[in-house]
C-alpha positions as CSV (number, residue, x, y, z in Angstrom):
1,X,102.2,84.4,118.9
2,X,103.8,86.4,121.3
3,X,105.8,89.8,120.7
4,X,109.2,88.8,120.9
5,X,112.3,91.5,121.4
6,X,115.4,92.5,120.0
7,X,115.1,89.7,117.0
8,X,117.4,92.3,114.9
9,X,120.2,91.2,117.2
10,X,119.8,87.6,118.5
11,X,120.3,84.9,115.9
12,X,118.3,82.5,118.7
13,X,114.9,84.8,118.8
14,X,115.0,84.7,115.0
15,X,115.0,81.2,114.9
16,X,112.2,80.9,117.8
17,X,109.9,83.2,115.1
18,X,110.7,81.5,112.1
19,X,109.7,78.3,114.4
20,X,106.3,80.1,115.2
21,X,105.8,80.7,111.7
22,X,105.6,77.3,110.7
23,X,103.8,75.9,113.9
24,X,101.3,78.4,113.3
25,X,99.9,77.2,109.7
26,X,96.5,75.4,110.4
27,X,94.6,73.1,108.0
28,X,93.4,75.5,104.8
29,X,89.8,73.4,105.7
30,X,89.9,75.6,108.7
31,X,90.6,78.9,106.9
32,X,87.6,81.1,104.9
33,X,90.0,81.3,102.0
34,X,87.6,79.0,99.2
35,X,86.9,82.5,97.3
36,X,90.6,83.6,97.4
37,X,91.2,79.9,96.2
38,X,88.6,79.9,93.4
39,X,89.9,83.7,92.3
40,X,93.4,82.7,91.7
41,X,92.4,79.3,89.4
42,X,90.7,81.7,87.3
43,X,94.4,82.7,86.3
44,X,95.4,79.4,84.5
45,X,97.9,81.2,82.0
46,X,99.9,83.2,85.0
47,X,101.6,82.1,88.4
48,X,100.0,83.4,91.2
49,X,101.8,82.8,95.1
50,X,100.2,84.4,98.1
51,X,101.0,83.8,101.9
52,X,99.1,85.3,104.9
53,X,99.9,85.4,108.2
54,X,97.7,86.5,111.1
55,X,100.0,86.1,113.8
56,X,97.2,87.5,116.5
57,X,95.1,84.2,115.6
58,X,98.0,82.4,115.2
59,X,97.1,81.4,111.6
60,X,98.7,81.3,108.1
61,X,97.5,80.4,104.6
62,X,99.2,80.0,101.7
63,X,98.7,79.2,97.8
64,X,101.5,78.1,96.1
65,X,103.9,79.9,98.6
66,X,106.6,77.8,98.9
67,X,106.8,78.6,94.6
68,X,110.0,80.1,93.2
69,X,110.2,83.4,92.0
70,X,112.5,86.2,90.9
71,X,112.6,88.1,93.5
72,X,113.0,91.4,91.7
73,X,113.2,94.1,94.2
74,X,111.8,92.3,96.9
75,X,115.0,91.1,97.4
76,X,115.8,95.0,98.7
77,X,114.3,94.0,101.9
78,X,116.7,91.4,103.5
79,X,119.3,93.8,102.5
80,X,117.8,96.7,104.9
81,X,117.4,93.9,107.5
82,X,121.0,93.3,107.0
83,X,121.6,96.7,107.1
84,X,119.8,97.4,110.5
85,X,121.4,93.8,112.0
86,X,124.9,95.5,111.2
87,X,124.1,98.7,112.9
88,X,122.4,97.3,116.0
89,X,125.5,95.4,116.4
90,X,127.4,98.8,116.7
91,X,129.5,98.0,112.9
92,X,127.7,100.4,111.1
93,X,125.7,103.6,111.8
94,X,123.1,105.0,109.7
95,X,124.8,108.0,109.7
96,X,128.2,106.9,107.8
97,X,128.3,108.1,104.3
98,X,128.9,106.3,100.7
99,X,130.5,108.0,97.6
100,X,127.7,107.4,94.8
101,X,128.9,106.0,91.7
102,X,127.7,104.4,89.1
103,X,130.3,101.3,88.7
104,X,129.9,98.2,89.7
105,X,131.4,94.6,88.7
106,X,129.8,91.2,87.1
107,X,129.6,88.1,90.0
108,X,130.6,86.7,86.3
109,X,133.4,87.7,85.5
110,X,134.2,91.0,87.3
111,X,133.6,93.2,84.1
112,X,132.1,97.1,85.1
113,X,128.5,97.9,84.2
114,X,126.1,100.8,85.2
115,X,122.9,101.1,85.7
116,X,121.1,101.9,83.0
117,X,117.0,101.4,84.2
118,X,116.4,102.9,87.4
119,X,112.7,104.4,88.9
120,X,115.0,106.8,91.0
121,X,116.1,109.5,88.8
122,X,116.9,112.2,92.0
123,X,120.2,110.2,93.1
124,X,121.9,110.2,90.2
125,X,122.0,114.2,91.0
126,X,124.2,112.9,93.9
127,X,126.7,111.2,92.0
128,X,130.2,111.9,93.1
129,X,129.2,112.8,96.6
130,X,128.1,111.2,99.7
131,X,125.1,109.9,100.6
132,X,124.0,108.4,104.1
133,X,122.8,104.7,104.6
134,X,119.9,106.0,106.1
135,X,119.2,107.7,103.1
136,X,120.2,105.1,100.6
137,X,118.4,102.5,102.9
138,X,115.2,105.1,102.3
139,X,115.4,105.4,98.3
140,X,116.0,101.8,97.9
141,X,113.1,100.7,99.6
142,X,110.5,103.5,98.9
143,X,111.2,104.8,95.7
144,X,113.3,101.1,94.6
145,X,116.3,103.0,93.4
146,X,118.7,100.2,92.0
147,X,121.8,102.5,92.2
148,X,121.3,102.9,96.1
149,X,120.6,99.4,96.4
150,X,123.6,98.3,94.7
151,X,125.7,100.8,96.7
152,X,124.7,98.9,99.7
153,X,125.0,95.4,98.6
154,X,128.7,96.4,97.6
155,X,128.9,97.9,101.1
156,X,126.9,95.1,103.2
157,X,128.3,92.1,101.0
158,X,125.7,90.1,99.2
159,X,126.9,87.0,101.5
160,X,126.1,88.6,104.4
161,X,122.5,89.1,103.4
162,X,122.0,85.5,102.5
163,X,123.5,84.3,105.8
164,X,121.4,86.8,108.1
165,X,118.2,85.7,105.8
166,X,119.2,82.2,107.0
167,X,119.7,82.9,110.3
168,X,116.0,83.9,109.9
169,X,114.9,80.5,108.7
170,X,114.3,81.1,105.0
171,X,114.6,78.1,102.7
172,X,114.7,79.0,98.5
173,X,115.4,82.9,99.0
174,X,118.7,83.5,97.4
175,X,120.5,86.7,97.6
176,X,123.3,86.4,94.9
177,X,123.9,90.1,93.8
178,X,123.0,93.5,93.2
179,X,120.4,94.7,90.1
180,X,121.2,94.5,86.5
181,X,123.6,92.7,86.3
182,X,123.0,91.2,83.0
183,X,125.8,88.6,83.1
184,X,124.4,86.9,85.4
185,X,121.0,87.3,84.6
186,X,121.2,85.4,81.3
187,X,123.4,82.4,83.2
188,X,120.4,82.4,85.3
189,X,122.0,84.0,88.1
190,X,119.5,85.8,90.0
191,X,118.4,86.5,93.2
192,X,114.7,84.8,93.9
193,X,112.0,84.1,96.5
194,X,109.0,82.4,98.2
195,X,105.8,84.1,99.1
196,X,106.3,82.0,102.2
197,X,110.2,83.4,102.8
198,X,109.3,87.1,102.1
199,X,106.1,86.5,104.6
200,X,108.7,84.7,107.3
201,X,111.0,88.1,106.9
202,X,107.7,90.7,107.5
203,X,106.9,89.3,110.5
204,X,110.5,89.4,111.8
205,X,109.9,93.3,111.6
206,X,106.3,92.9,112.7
207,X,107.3,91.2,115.6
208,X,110.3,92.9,116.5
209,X,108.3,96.8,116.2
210,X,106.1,95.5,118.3
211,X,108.3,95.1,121.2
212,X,109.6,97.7,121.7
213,X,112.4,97.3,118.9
214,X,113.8,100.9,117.6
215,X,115.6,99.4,114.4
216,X,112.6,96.9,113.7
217,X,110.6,100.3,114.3
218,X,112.3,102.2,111.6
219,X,111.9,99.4,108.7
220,X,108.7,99.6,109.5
221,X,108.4,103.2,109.1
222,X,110.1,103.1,105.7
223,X,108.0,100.6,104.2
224,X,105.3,102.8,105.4
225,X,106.8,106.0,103.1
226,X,106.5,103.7,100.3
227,X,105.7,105.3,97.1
228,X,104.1,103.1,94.6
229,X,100.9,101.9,96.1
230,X,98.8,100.6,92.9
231,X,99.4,96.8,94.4
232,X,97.6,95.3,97.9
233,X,96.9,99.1,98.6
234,X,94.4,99.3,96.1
235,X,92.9,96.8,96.7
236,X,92.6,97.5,100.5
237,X,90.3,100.5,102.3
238,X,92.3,103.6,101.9
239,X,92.3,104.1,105.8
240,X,94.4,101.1,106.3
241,X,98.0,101.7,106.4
242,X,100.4,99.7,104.6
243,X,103.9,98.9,104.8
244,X,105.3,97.3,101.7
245,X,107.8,96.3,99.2
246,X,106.8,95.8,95.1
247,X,109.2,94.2,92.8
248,X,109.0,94.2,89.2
249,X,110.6,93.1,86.1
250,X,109.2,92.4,83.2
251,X,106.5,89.5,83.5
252,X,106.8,89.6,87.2
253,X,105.1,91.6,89.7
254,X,105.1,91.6,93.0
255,X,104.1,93.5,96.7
256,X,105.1,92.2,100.1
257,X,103.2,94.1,103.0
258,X,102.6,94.0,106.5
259,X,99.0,95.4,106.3
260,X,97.7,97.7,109.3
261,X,93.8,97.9,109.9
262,X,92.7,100.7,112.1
263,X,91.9,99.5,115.8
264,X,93.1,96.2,114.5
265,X,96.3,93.8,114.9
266,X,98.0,93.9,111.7
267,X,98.7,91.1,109.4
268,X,101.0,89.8,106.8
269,X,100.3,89.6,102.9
270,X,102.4,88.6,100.6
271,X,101.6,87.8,96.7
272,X,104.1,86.9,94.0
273,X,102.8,86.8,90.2
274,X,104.7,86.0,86.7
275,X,102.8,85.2,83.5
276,X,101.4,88.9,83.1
277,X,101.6,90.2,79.8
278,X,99.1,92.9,80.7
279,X,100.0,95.7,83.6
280,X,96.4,96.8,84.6
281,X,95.2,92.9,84.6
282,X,98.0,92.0,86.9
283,X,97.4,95.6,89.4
284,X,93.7,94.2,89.2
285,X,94.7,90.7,90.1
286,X,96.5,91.4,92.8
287,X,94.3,94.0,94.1
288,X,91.6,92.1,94.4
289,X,93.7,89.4,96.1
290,X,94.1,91.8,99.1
291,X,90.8,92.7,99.2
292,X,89.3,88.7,99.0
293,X,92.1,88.6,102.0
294,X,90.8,91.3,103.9
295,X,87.2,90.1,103.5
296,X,88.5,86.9,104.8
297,X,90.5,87.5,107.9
298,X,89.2,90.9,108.6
């Protein structure tokens, strides 16, 4: 594939990616994937989705990838692509300013809720005063707070995510709301993904950083500053630098990473799992999914 620019701003690159993506998938006969393959059926009780893409060798795998999941806070990253797209387009700048509350309102039925679980406790020492969207963008993706990520989807407009993630090609990634709403939630209301559509997004911001794109560039760098690394990190050598987004909920985990080698070109992985009743089986499982990638392709 070839680097392609500016993809944050033009609606016709995007779709020239998202078209690479797909052209780029070669027979899985082709691929040395038969021990990731043979790994994941081991896992009959849980749901297990991974998609890779190599875009140096022009290749892309995938297990189950075009599978439905929650998206949990995955879905955080089309909202800071949104958020970029709205700022390279001169609408918004990082340095405008949001009042943090705590209130939001139901897609239901417009009643108020808070939110109650968060893995953020610093922000809510902002409440009542302004916070940046560069910083909000930052503790929603490195340290998942909900409360700045609902601050943004209120600001960016949950519609406007969808339409910019379908501008990018996805095809079953839904961006309906915020987090915890729990209205919604039990109407079945929620916001989900592919392995395949959270892959298709990473190499939108792979591509775009690697032409010389300053916004594309600065995702990157804060899915670099992520702090919970106990997913494909550790399962990958620790000099290998990742840049990645988990998700969680209970019975779903998830990490989506574009995965940097040292003196290598960088790849996509993505892997998706529900079914887990155990935490250290599923950090395992999806560990050693990275690594039987990294063996693979690396």
């Amino acid at each position: 594939m070839k680097a392609i620019g500016k993809t944050c701003v033009s609606v016709c690159v995007l779709i020239v990616i998202a078209a690479a993506f797909v052209s780029c998938r070669i027979p899985t006969s082709q691929a040395n994937m038969d021990s990731l393959s043979a790994y994941i059926a081991e896992y009959s009780h849980e749901t297990i989705a991974v998609s890779v893409v190599d875009p140096t060798a022009d290749f892309a795998f995938d297990i189950n990838g075009e599978q439905e999941f929650h998206a949990a806070s995955t879905m955080k990253v089309p909202v800071m692509m949104e958020l970029y797209r709205e700022v390279a387009a001169g609408a918004l700048s990082l340095d405008d300013s949001l009042l943090v509350k705590n209130e939001f309102w139901s897609i239901v039925d417009g009643s108020l809720f808070r939110i109650e679980d968060d893995s953020d406790d610093v922000i809510y020492s902002r409440l009542g005063t302004m916070m940046s969207l560069r910083d909000l963008n930052h503790s929603m993706i490195t340290v998942s707070s909900n409360l700045a990520t609902n601050l943004l989807i209120d600001h960016l407009g949950a519609e406007n995510v969808q339409a910019y993630a379908d501008a990018l090609g996805v095809k079953k990634m839904k961006i309906l709301r915020g987090v915890e709403d729990l209205k919604a939630y039990e109407l079945g209301l929620s916001n989900t993904t592919t392995s395949n559509d959270l892959a298709l997004l990473l190499l939108v911001i792979l591509e775009s950083s690697e032409s010389d794109d300053a916004y594309a560039a600065n995702m990157v760098e804060t899915l670099l500053d992520q702090k919970f690394n106990d997913l494909i990190p550790s399962g990958l050598p620790a000099r290998y630098s990742i840049a990645h987004k988990t998700g969680w909920i209970t019975g779903i985990r998830h990490d989506a990473a574009i995965v940097y080698p040292p003196d290598e070109e960088p790849y996509i992985l993505v892997v998706l799992t529900e079914g887990f009743e155990d935490q250290e089986r599923v950090e395992k499982a999806i560990g050693d999914i990275a690594r039987l990638v990294n063996e693979s392709i690396r």
